[in-house]
Structures are given as structure tokens and as C-alpha cells.
C-alpha positions, -999 to 999 in steps of 0.1 A, spaced: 135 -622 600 138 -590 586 127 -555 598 130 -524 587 151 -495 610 155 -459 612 190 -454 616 207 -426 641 242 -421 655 247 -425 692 260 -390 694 259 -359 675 298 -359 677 299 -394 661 271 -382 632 297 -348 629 325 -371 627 308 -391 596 297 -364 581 332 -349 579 344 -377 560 351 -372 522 320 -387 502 346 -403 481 363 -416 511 360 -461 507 349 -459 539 322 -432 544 310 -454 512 306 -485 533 293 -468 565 264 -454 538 257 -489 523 258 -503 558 233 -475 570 210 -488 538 214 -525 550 203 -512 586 172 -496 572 162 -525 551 171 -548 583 181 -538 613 190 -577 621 218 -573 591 246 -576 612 259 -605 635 248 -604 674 275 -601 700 273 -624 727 258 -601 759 291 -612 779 317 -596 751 298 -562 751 319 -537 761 311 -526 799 314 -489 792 289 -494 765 266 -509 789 269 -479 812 272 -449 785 240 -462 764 223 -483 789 223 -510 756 217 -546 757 225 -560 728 252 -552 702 257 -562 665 286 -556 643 284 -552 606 316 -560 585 329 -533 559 358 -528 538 392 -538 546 384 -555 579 369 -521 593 340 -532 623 303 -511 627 290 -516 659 254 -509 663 227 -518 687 188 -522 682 160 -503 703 121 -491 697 109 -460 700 75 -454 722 61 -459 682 76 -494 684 94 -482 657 126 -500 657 159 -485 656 196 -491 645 215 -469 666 254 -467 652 280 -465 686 310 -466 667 332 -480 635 372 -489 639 399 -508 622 395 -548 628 425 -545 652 407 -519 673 379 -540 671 397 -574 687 409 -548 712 376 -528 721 360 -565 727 389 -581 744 394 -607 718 430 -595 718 
């Protein structure tokens, strides 16, 4: 199924934190084509199991569901998916980290 998203970071710090990233940076250059998948389809990514969410993520964003997107060089995107009152659906980035970090954050490791 695939549905279109408006894509937002979860924080203004974590938008200020992209933004300051070279634009020739490999990575800013993934986040962006990952940010394009998302607003072609905000079901791009592969779902997390609701039991391997993080709890603080739970409790921070009040999410539900989580999806991670893969990018370069075994970096992680973690995302979740929302409406607005529009039933507009969107792709709301919570954070990106080094696969290691990633095992960690999720307790796979």
C-alpha cells in the first residue's frame, strides 16, 4: 500500500541538528533521499514489532508504532507514522544512528 506523507522532525533540535550537516555530507544525502521515499510512502520503511519500541519513546512521543529505514553504511532512521486532524498522514523522523547504536537503542544487543 502506498501513501503519501508530509515529513517533520520530532524536535526542532533534531531538524537543527540535520540542517547543520554539510549538504555534501553521504549522510545528510541519505537522510534527504529517505525524507523523499517518506513523502512518496510513508510505509517505505520496515515496522518494528510494538514490544522492541523503545519505552522512552513511548513516553516522550506518546507513539505507537515505529519504522526504521536503512541508509548508508549500516546507519538506522527511525520514524513513526500519525494523521493530522486533516487525516493527512505523517512521517515524523525521531532519530538516525550508527547500526551499532541502533542494536543498542532496541536492545538487540
Amino acid at each position: 500500500m502506498i501513501k503519501a506523507s508530509k515529513v517533520v522532525f520530532i524536535s526542532d533540535e533534531l531538524e537543527g541538528y540535520f540542517n547543520s550537516l554539510s549538504d555534501e555530507e553521504p549522510l545528510k544525502k541519505a537522510i534527504v533521499k529517505a525524507i523523499k521515499n517518506l513523502n512518496y510512502n510513508a510505509f517505505s520503511g520496515i515496522q518494528i514489532p510494538k514490544k522492541l519500541i523503545p519505552k522512552d519513546y513511548v513516553q516522550n512521543y506518546k507513539i505507537n508504532n515505529l519504522w526504521k529505514l536503512n541508509l548508508i553504511n549500516g546507519w538506522r532512521l527511525l520514524y513513526t507514522v500519525t494523521a493530522d486532524n486533516k487525516v493527512e498522514l505523517i512521517s515524523a523522523i525521531l532519530e538516525w544512528f550508527s547500526h551499532k547504536e541502533y542494536e543498542r537503542k532496541l536492545k538487540y544487543k
